[in-house]
Biopython code that builds the backbone (N, CA, C, O; Angstrom):
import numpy as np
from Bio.PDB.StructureBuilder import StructureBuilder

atoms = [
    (1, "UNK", "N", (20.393, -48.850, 199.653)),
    (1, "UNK", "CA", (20.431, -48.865, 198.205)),
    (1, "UNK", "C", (21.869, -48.665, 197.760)),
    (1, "UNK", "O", (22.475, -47.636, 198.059)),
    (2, "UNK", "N", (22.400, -49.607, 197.073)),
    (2, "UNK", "CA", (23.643, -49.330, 196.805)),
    (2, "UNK", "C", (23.949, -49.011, 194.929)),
    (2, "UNK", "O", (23.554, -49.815, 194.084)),
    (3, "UNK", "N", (24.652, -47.802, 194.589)),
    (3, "UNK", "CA", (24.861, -47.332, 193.237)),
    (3, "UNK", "C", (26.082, -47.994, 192.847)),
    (3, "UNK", "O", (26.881, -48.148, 193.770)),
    (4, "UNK", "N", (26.474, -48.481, 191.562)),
    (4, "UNK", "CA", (27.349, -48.657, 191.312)),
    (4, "UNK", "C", (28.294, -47.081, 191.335)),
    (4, "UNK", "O", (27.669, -46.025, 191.441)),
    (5, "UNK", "N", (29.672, -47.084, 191.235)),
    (5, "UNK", "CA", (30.314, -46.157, 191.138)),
    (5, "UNK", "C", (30.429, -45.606, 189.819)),
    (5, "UNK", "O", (30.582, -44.387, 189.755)),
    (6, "UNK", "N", (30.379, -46.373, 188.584)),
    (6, "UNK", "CA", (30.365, -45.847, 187.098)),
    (6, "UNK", "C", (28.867, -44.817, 186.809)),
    (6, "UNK", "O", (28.732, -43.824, 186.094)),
    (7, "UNK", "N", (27.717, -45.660, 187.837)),
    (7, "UNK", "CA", (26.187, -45.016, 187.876)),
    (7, "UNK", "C", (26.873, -43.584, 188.254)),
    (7, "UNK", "O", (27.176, -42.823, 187.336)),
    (8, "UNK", "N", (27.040, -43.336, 189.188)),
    (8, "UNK", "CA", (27.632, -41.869, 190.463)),
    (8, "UNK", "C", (27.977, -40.851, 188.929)),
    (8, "UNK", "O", (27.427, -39.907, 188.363)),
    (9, "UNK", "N", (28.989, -41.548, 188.751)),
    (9, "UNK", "CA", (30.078, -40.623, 187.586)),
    (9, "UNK", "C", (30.130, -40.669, 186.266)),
    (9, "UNK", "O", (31.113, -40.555, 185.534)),
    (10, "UNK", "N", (28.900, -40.859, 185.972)),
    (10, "UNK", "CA", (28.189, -40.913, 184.744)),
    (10, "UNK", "C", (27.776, -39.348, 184.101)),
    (10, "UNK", "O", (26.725, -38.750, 184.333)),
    (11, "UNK", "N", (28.889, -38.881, 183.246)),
    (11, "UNK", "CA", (28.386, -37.637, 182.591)),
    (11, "UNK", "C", (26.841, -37.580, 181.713)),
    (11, "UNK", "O", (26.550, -38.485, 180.930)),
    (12, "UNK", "N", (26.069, -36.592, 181.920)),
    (12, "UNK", "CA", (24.988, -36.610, 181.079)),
    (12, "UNK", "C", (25.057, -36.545, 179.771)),
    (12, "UNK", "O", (25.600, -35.581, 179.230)),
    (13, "UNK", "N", (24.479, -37.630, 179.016)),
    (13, "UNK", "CA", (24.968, -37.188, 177.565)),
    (13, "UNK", "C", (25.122, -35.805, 177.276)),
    (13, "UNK", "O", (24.865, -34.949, 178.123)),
    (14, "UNK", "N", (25.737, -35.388, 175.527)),
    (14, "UNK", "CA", (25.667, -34.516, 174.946)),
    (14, "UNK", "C", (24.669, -34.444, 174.224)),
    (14, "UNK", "O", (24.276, -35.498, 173.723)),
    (15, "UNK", "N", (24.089, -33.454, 173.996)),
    (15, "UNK", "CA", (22.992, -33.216, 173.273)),
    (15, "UNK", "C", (23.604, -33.123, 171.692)),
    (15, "UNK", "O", (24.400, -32.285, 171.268)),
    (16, "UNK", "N", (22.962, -34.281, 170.937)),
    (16, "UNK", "CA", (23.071, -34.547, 169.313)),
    (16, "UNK", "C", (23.181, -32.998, 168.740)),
    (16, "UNK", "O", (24.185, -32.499, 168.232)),
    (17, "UNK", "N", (22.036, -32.428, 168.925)),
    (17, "UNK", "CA", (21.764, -31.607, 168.012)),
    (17, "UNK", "C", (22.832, -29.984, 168.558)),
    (17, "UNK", "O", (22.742, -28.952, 167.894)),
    (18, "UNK", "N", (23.608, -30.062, 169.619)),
    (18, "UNK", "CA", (24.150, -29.145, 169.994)),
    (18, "UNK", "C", (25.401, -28.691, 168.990)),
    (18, "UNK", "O", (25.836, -27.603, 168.612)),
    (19, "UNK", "N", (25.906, -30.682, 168.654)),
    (19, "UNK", "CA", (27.151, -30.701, 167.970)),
    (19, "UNK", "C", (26.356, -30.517, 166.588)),
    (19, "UNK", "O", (27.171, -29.779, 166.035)),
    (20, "UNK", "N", (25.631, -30.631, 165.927)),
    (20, "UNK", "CA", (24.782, -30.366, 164.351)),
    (20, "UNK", "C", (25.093, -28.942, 164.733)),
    (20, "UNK", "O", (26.097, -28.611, 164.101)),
    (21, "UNK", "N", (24.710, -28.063, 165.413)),
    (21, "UNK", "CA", (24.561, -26.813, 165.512)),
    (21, "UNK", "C", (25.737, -26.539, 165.529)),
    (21, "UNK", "O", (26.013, -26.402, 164.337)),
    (22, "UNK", "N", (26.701, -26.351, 166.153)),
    (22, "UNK", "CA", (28.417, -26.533, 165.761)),
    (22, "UNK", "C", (28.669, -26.859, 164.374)),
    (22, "UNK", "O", (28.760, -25.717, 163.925)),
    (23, "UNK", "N", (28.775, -27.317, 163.783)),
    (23, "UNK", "CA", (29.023, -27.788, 162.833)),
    (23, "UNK", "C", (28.319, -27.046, 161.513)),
    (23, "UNK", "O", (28.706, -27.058, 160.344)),
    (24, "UNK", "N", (27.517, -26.600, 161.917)),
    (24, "UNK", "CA", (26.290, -25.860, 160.945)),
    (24, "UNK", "C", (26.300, -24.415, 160.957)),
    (24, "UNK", "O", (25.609, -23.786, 160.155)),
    (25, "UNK", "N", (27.180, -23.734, 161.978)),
    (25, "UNK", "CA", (27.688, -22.291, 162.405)),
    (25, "UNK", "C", (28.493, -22.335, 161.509)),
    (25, "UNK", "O", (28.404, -21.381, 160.737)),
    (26, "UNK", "N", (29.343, -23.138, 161.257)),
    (26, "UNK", "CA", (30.617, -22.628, 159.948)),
    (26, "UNK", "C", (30.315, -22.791, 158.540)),
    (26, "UNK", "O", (30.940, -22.305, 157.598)),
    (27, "UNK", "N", (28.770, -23.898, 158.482)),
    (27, "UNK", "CA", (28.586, -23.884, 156.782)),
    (27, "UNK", "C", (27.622, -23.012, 156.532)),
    (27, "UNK", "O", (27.660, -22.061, 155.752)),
    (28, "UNK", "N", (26.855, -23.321, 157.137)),
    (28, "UNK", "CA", (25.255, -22.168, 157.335)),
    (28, "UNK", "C", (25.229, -21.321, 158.445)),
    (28, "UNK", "O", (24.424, -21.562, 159.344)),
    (29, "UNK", "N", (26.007, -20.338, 158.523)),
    (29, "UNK", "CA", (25.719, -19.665, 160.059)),
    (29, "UNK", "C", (24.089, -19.546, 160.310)),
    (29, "UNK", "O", (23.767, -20.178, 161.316)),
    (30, "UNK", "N", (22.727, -18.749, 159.501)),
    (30, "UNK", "CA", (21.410, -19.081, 160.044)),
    (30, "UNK", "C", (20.707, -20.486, 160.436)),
    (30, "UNK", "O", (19.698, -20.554, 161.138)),
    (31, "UNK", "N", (21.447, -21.696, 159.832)),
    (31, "UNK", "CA", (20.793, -22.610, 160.461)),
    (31, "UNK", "C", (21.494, -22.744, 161.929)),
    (31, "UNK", "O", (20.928, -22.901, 163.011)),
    (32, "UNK", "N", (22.679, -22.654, 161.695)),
    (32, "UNK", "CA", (23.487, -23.062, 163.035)),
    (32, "UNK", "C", (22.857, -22.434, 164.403)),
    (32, "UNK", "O", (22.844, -22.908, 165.539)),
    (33, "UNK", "N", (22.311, -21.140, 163.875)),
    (33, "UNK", "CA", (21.758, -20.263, 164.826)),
    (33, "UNK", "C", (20.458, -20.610, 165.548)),
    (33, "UNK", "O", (19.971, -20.253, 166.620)),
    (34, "UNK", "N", (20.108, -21.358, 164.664)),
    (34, "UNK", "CA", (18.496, -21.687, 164.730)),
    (34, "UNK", "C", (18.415, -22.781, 165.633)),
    (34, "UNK", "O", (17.574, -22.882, 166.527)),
    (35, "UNK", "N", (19.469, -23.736, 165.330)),
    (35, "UNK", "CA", (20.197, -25.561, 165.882)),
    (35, "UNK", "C", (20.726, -24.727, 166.797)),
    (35, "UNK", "O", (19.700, -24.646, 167.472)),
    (36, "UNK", "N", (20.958, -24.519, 166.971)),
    (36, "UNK", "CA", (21.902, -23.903, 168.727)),
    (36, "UNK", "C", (20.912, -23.156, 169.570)),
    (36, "UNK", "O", (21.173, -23.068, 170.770)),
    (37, "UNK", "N", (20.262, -22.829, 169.301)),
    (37, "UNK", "CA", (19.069, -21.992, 169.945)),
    (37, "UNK", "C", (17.988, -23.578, 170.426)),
    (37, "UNK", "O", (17.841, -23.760, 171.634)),
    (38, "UNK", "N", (17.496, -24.325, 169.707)),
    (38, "UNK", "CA", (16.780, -25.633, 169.922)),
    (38, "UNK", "C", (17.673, -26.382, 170.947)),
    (38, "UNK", "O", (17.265, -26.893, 171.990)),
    (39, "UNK", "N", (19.034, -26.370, 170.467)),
    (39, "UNK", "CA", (19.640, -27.534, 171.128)),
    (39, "UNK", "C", (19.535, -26.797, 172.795)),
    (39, "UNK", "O", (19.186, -27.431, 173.790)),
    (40, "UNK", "N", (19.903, -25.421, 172.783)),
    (40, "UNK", "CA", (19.910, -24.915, 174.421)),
    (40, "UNK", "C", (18.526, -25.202, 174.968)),
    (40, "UNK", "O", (18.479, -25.663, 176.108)),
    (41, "UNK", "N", (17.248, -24.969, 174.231)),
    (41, "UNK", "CA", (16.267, -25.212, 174.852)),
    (41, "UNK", "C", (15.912, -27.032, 175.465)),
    (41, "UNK", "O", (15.066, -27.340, 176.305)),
    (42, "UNK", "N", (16.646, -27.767, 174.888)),
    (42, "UNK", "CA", (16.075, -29.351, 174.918)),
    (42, "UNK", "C", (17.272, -29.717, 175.623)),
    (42, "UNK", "O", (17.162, -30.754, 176.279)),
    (43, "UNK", "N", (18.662, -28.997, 175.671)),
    (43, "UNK", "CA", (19.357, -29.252, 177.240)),
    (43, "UNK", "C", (18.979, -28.754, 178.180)),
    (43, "UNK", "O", (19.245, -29.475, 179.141)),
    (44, "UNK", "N", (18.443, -27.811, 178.483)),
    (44, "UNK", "CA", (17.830, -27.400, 180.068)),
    (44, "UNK", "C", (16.518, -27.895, 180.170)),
    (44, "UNK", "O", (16.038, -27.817, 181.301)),
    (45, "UNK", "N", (15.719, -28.446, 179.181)),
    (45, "UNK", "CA", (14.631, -29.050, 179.272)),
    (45, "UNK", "C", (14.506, -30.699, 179.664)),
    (45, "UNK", "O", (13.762, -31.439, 180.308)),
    (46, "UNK", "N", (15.733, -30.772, 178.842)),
    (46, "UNK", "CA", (16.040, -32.666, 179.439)),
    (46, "UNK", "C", (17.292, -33.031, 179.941)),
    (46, "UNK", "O", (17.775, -34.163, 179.912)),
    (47, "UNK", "N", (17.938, -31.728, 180.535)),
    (47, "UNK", "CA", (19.246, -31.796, 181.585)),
    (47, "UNK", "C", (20.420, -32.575, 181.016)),
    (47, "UNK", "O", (21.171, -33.453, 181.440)),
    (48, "UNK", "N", (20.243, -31.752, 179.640)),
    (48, "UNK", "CA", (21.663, -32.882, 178.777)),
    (48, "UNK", "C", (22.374, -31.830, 179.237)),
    (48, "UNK", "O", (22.128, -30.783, 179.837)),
    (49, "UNK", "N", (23.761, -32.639, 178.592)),
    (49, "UNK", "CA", (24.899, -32.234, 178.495)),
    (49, "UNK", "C", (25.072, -31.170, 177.247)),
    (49, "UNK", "O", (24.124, -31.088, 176.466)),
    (50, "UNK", "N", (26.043, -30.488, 177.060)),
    (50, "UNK", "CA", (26.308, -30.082, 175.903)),
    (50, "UNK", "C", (25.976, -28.602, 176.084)),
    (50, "UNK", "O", (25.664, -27.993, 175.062)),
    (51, "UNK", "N", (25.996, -28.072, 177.012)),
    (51, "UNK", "CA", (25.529, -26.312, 177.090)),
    (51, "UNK", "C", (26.031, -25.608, 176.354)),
    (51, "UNK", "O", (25.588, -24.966, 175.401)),
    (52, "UNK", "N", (28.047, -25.809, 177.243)),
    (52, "UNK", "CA", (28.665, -24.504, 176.333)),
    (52, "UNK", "C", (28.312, -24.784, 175.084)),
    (52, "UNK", "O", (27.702, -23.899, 174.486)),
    (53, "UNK", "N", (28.664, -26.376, 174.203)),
    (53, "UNK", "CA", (28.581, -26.110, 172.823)),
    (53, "UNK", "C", (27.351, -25.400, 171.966)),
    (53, "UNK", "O", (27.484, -24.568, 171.068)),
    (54, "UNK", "N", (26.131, -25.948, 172.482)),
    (54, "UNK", "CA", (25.525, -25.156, 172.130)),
    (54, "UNK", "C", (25.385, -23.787, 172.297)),
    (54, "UNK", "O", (24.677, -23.269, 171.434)),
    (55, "UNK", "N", (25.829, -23.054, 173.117)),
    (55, "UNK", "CA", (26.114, -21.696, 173.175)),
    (55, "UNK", "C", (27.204, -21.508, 172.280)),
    (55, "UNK", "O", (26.915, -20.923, 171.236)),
    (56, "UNK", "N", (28.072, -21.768, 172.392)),
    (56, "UNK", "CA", (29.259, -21.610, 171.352)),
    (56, "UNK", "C", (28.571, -21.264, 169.771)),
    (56, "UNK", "O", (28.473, -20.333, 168.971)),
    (57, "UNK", "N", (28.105, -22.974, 169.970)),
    (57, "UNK", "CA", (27.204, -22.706, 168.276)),
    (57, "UNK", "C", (26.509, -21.662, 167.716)),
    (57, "UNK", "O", (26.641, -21.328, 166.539)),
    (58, "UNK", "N", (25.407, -20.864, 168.899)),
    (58, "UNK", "CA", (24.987, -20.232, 168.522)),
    (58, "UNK", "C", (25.495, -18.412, 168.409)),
    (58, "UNK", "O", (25.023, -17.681, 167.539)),
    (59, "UNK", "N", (26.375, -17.988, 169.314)),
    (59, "UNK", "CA", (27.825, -17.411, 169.193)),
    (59, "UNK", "C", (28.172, -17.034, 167.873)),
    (59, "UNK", "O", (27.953, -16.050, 167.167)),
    (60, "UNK", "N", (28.810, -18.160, 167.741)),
    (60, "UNK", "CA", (29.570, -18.108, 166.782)),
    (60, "UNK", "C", (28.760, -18.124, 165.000)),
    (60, "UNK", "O", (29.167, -17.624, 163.952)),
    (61, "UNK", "N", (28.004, -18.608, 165.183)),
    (61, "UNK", "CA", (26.651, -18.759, 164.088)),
    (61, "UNK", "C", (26.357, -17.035, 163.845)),
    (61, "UNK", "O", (26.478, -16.497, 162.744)),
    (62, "UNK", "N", (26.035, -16.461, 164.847)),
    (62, "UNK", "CA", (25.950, -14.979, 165.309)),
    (62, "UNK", "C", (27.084, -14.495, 164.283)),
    (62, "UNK", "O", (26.713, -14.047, 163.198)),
    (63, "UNK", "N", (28.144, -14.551, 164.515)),
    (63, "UNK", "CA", (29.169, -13.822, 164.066)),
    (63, "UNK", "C", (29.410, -14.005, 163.139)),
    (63, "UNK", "O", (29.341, -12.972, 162.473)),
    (64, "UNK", "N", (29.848, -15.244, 162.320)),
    (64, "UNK", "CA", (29.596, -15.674, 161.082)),
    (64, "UNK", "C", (28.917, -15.177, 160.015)),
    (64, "UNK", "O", (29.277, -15.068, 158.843)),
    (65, "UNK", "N", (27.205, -14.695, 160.908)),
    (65, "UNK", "CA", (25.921, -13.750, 159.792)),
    (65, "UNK", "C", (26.920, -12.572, 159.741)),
    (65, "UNK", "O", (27.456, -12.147, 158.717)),
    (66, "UNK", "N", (27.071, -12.163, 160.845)),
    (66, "UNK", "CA", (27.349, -10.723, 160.790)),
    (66, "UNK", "C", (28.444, -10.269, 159.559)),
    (66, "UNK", "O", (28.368, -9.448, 158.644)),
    (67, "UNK", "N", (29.684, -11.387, 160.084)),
    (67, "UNK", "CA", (30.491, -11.095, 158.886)),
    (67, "UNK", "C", (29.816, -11.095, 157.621)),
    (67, "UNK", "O", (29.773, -10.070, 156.940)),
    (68, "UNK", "N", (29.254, -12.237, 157.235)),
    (68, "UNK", "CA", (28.825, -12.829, 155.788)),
    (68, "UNK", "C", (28.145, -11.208, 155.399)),
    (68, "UNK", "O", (28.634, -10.643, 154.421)),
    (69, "UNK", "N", (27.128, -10.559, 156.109)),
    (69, "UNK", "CA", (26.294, -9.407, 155.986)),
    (69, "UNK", "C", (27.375, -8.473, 155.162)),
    (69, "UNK", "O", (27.686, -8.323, 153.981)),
    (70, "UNK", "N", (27.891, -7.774, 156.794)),
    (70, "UNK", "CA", (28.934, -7.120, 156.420)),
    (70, "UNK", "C", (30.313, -6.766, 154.795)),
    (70, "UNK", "O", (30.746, -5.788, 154.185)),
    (71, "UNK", "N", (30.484, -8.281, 154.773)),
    (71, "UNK", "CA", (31.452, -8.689, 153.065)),
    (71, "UNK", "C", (30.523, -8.591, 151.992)),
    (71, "UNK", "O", (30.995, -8.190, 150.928)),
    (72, "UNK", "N", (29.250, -8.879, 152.028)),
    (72, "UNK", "CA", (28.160, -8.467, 151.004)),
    (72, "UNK", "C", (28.083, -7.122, 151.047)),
    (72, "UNK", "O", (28.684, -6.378, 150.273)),
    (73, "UNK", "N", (27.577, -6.879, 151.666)),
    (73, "UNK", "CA", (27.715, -4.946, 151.747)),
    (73, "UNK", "C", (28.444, -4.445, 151.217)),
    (73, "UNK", "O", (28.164, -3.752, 150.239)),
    (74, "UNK", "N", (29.899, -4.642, 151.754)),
    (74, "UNK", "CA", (31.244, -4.592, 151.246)),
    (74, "UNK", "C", (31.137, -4.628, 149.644)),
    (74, "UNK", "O", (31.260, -3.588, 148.996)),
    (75, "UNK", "N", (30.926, -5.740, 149.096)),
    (75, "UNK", "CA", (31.304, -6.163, 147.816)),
    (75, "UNK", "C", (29.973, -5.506, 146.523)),
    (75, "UNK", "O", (29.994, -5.420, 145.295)),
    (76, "UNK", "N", (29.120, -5.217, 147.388)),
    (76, "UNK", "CA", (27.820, -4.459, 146.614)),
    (76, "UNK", "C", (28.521, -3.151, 146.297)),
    (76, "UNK", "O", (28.801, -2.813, 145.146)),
    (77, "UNK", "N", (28.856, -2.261, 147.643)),
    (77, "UNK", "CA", (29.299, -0.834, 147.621)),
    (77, "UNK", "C", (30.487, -0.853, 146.307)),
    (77, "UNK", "O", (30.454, -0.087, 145.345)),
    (78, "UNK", "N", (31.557, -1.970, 146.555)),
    (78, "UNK", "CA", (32.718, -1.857, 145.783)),
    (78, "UNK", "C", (32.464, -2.141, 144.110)),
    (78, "UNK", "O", (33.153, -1.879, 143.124)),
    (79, "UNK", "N", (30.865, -2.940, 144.314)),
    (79, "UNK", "CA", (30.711, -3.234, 142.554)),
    (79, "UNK", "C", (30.165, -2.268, 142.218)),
    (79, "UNK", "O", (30.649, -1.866, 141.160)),
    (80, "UNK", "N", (29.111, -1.451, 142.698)),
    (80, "UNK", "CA", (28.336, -0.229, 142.211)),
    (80, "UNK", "C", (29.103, 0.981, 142.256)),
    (80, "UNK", "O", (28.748, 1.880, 141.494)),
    (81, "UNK", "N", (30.045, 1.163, 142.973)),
    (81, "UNK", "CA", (31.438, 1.966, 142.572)),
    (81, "UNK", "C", (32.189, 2.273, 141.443)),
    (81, "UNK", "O", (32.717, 3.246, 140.906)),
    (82, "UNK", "N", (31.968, 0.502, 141.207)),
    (82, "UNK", "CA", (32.577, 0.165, 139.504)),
    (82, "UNK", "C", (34.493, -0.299, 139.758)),
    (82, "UNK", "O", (35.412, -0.350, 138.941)),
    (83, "UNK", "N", (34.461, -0.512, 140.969)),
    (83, "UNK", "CA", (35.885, -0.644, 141.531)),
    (83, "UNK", "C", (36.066, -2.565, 141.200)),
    (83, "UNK", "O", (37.108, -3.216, 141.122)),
    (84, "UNK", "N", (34.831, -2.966, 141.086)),
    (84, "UNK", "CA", (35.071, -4.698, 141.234)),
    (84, "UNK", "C", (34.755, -4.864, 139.497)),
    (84, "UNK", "O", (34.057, -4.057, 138.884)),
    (85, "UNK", "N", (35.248, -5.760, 139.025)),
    (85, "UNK", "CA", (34.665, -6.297, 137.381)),
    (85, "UNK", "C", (34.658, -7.635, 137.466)),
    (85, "UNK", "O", (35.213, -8.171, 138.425)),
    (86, "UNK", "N", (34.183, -8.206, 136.719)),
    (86, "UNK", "CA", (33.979, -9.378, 136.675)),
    (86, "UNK", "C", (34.345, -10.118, 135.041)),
    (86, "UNK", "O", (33.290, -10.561, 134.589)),
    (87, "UNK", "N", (34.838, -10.218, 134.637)),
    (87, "UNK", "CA", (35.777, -10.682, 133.187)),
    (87, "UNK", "C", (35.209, -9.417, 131.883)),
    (87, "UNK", "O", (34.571, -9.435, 130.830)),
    (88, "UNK", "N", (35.855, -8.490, 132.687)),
    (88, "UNK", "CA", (35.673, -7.318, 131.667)),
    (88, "UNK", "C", (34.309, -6.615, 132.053)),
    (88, "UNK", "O", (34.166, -5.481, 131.597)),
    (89, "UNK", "N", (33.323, -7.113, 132.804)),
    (89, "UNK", "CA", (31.627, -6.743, 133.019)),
    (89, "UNK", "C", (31.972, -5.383, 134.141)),
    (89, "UNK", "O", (32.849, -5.782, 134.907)),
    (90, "UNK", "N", (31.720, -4.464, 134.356)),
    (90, "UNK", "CA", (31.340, -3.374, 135.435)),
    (90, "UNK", "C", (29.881, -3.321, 135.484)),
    (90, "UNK", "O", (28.986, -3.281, 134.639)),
    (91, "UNK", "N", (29.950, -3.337, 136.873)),
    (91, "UNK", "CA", (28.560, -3.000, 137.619)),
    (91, "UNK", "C", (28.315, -1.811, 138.433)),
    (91, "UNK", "O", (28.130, -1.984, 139.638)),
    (92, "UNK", "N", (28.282, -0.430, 137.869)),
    (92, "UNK", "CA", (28.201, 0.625, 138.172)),
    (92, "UNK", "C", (27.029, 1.358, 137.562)),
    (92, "UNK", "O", (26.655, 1.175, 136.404)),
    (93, "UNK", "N", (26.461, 2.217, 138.435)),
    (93, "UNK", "CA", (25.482, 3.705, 137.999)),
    (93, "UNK", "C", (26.240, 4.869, 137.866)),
    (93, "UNK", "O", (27.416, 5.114, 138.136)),
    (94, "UNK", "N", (25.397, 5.493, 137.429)),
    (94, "UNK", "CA", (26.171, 7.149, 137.797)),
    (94, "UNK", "C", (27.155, 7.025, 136.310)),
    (94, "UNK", "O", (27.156, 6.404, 135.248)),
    (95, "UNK", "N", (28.105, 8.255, 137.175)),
    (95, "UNK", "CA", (29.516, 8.346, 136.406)),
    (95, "UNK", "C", (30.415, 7.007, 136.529)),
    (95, "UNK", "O", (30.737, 7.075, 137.715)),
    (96, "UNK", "N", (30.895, 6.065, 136.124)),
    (96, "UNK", "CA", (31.622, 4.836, 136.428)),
    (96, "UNK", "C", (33.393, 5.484, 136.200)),
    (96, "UNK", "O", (33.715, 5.848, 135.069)),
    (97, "UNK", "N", (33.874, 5.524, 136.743)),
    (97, "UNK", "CA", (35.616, 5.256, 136.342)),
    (97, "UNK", "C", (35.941, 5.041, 135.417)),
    (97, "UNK", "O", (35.539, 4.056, 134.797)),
    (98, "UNK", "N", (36.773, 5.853, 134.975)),
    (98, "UNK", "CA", (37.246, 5.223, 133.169)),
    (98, "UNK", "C", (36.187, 5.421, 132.173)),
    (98, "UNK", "O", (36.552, 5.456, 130.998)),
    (99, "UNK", "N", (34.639, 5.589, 132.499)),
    (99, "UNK", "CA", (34.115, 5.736, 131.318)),
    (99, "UNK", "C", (33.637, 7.677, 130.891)),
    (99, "UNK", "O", (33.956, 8.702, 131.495)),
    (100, "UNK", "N", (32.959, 7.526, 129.888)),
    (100, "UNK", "CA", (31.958, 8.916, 129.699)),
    (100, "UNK", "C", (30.668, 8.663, 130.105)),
    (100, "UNK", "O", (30.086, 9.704, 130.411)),
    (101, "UNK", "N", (29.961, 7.596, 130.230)),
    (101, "UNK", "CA", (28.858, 7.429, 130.133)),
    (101, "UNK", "C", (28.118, 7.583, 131.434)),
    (101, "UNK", "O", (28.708, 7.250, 132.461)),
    (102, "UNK", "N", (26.646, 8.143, 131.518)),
    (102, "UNK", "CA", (26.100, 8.889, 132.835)),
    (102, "UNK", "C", (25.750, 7.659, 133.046)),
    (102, "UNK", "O", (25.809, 7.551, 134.271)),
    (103, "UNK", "N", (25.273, 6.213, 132.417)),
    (103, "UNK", "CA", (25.096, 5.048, 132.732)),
    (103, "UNK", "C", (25.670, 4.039, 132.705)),
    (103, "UNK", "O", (25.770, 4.120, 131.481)),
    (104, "UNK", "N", (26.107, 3.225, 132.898)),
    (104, "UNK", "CA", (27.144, 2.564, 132.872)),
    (104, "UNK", "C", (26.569, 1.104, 133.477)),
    (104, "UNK", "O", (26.779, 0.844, 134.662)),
    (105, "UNK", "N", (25.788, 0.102, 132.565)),
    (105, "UNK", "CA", (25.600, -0.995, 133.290)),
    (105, "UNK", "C", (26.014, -2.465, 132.516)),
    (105, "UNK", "O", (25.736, -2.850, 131.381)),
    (106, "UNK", "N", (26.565, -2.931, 133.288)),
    (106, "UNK", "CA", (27.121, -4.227, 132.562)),
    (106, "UNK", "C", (27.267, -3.766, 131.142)),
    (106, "UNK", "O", (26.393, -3.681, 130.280)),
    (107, "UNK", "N", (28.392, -3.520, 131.079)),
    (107, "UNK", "CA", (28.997, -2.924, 129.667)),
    (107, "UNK", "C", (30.502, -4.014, 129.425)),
    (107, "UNK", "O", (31.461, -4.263, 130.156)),
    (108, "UNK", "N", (30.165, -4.400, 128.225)),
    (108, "UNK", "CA", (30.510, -5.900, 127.903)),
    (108, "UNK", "C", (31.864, -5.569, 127.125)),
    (108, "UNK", "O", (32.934, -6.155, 127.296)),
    (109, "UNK", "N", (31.515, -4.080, 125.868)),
    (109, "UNK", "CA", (32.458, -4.129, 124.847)),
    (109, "UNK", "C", (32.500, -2.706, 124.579)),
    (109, "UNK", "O", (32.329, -1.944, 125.531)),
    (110, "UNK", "N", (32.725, -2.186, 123.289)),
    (110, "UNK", "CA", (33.095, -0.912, 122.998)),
    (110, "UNK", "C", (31.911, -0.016, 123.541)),
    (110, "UNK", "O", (32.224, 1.015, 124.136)),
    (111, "UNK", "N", (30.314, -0.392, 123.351)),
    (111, "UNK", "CA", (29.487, 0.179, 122.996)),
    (111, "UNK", "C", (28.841, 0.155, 124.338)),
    (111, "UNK", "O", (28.874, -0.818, 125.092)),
    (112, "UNK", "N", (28.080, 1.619, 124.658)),
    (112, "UNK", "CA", (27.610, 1.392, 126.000)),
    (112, "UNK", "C", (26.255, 2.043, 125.958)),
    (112, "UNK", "O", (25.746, 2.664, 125.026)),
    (113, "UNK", "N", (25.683, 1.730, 127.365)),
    (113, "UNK", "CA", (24.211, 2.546, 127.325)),
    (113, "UNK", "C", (23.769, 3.435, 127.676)),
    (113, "UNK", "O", (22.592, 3.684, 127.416)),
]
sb = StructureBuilder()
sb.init_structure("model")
sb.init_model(0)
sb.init_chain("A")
sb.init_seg("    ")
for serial, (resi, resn, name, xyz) in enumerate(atoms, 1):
    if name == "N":
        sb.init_residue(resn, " ", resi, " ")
    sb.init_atom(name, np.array(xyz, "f"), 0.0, 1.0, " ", f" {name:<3s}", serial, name[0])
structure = sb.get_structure()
């Protein structure tokens, strides 16, 4: 039986959905996570190509949530602080900075609640 030599050295494709999952870690890190997790299962299931990326994808998809989590947290703690405003608006409880008031919610103008 004779193979051609291009047959021999024929890389296994890449798996489509490995590179979607790549690509989907930096806009949507949870889908990317989700697409990188599928794509690893349907390369070891149909011996594609494309491992690391899909590991990568899902990696990095990983880290991406974490941050995104993390800067929300961040930016909740810093608005209910009353440290962040938003065109004059504070989003604080309690005692707020700068004011008298024991409440202090979205306070627009002179008058507060």
């Amino acid at each position: 039986m004779l193979v051609s030599m291009t047959q021999q050295m024929a890389a296994p494709k890449i798996n489509t959905l490995a590179v979607v999952a790549m690509i989907f870690s930096f806009i949507v890190p949870p889908v990317g996570i989700v697409l990188g997790h599928v794509a690893l299962h349907r390369i070891k299931r149909l011996q594609q190509g494309g491992h690391s990326l899909a590991l990568a994808a899902t990696v990095l998809g990983y880290l991406f949530f974490a941050v995104g989590v993390v800067l929300v947290a961040l930016f909740v703690v810093l608005a209910m602080a009353g440290l962040i405003t938003f065109n004059g608006v504070t989003f604080c409880s309690g005692n707020c900075p700068g004011t008298n008031s024991t409440f202090h919610h979205l306070r627009t103008g002179a008058h507060s609640f």
